[in-house]
Every structure is written in structure tokens, then in C-alpha cells.
C-alpha positions in Angstrom: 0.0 0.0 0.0 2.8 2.4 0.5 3.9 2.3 -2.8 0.5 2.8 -4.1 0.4 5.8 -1.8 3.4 7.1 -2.7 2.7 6.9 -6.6 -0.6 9.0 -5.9 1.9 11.4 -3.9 4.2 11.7 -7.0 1.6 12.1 -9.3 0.1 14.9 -7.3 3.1 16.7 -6.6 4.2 16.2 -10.3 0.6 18.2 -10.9 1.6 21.0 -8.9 -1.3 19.9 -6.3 -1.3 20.6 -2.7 -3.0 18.2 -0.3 -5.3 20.6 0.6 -6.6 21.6 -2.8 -6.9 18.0 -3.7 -8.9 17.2 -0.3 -11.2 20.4 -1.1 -11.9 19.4 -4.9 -12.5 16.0 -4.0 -14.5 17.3 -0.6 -12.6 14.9 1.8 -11.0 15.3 4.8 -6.8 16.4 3.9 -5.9 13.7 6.7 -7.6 11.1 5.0 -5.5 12.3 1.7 -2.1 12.1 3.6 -2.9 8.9 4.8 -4.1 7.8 1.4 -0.5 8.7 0.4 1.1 7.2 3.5 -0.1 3.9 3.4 -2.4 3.9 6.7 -4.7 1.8 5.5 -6.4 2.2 9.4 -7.3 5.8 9.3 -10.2 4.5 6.8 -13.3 3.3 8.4 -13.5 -0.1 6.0 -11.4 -0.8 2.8 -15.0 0.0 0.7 -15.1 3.6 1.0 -10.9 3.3 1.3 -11.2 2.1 -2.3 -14.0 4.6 -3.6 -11.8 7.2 -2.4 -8.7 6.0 -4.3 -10.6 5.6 -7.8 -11.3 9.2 -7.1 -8.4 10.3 -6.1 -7.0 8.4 -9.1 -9.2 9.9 -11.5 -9.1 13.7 -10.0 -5.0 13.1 -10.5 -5.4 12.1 -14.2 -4.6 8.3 -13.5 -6.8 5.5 -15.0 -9.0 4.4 -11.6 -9.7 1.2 -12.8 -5.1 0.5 -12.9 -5.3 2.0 -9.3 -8.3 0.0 -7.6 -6.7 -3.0 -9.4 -3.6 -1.7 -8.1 -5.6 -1.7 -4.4 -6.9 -4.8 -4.8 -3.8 -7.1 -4.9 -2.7 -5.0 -2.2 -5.5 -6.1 -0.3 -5.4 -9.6 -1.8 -2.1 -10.0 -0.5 -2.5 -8.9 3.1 -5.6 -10.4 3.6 -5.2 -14.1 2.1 -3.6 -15.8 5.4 -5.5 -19.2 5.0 -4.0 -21.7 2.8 -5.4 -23.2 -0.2 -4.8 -26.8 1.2 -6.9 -25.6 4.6 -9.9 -24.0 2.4 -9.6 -27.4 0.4 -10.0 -29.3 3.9 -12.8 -27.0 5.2 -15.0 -27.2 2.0 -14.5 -31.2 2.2 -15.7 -30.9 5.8 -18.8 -28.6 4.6 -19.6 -31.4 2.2 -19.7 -33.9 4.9 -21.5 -32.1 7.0 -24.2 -31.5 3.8 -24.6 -35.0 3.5 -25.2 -36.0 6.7 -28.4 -33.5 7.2 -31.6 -35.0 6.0 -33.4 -33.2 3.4 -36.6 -31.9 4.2 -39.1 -29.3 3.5 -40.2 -26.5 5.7 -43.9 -27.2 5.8 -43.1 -31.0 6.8 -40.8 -29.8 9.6 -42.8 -29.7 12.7 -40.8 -27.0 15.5 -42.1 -27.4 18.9 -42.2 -24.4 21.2 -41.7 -24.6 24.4 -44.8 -22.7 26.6 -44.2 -20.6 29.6 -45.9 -22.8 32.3 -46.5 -19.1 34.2 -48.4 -18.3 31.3 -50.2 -21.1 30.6 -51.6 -20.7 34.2 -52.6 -17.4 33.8 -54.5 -18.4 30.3 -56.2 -21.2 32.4 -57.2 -19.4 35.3 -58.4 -16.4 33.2 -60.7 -18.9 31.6 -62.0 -20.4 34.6 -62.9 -17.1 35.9 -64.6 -16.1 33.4 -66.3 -19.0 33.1 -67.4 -18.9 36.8 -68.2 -15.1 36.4 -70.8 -16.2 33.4 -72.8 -18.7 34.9 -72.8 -16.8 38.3 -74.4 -13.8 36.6 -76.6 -15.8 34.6 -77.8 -17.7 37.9 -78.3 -15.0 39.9 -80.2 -13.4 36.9 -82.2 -15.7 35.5 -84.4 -16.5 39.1 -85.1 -12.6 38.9 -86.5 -12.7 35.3 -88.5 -15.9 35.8 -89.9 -14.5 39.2 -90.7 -11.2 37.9 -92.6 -13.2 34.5 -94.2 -15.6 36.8 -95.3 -12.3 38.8 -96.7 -10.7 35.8 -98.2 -13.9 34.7 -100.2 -13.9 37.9 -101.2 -10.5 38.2 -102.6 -11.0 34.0 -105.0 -14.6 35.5 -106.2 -12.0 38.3 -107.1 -9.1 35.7 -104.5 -6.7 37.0 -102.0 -5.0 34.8 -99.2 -3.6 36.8 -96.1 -2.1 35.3 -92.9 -3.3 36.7 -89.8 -2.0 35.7 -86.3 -3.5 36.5 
């Protein structure tokens, strides 16, 4: 990466370019131009928007973007690729194993069971028991009032006499 850095440094200053007019053409911070040119690859928040900001700075500086990202990307290919290709052949032989050994099956065959809070399985069972209770209390202690007051008024109707009762 330094030498990366360093040729977008030479180009610049072959240009005529300070770091601050490039930073304020390109509006981006001058630190993150000097550490562009330095090498610091950690003064970047992720190597994404490390990269979009040295295909612009390539292009701004008259260099073909594409040569520079490629440029970037072997960089980062080179620094990043620790595992060896005889491990990544071992793991992806393990991952195949592992394939084979789970039974294919379809979602709508699978049945999950969930496990039920037993505190609220009580409360869902005692809520219905009190209502239930509630019901037929009201409706017993109801009901004898209806049938006494129509057995009233059924009386009063054999004896001739039409009284209004109200409840």
C-alpha cells in the first residue's frame, strides 16, 4: 500500500497539487489524503469507501481508476489471504460432509415445537376459569329474577290486573 500511496503522492506533486486543494476538490477530509499517500490503511473506516476514495483520487489526479483499484486490490489480496489453499480445500471437504449427513426436508413438513411458559399457561387457564365462573354466576343470579318477575306478571294477567314493573 505504501507504494501505491506514494505513486498518488508523486503524481500529485508532479501536478503541482497541494494536499489541501486535492482534499477540497475532492471534498474529503486532507488527513484522509495524507494517509491515502502514506499507506495507513487504518485511518479508513473499512477498505469500501478506502477504495471509492482511491478511484477518485485516481481519477481527480489524471490516472486510469480502474489500474489503481486493481492496483488496491492485490494489495489487499495480499495482506488479507492468510488461510492456505490446502486448509480451504480441507474445510469445503468438511462442509460437504456435513451436507450430506443432514436430511433433506421441506419447511412445511418440519414440525418446530415451542416450548410454553408454564406461568403463562396458568394465567390463560385461570383467566378462563374465571370467566367461566363469572358467566354462569351472573346468569344464575339473573335468571331466578327474570322468571320471578314473568311468573309475577303472569299472575297479576290470571287475576285481571296490569301492573307495570320495571327493572
Amino acid at each position: 500500500m505504501k507504494e501505491l500511496g506514494e505513486y498518488l503522492k508523486e503524481t500529485r506533486e508532479n501536478n503541482g497539487v497541494s494536499i489541501e486543494e486535492a482534499a477540497d476538490d475532492l471534498n474529503i477530509d486532507s488527513f484522509l489524503v495524507e494517509n491515502l499517500e502514506e499507506g495507513n490503511v487504518r485511518a479508513f473506516k473499512d477498505v469500501l469507501s478506502m477504495k471509492e476514495i482511491i478511484k477518485e483520487y485516481a481519477k481527480y489526479l489524471g490516472l486510469n481508476p480502474e489500474e489503481v483499484a486493481d492496483e488496491f486490490n492485490d494489495f489487499l489480496f495480499e495482506h488479507t489471504s492468510k488461510i492456505s489453499l490446502s486448509d480451504i480445500l480441507e474445510a469445503e471437504k468438511n462442509s460437504n460432509k456435513k451436507q450430506e449427513k443432514k436430511k433433506v426436508s421441506s419447511p412445511y413438513t418440519i414440525v418446530k415445537q415451542k416450548k410454553i411458559n408454564k406461568n403463562v399457561l396458568y394465567a390463560v387457564i385461570g383467566s378462563i376459569l374465571f370467566i367461566t365462573i363469572t358467566i354462569l354466576l351472573v346468569i344464575n343470579i339473573i335468571r331466578p329474577k327474570e322468571e320471578k318477575i314473568t311468573n309475577e306478571l303472569l299472575d297479576k294477567k290470571a287475576e285481571g290486573d296490569y301492573l307495570e314493573f320495571t327493572y
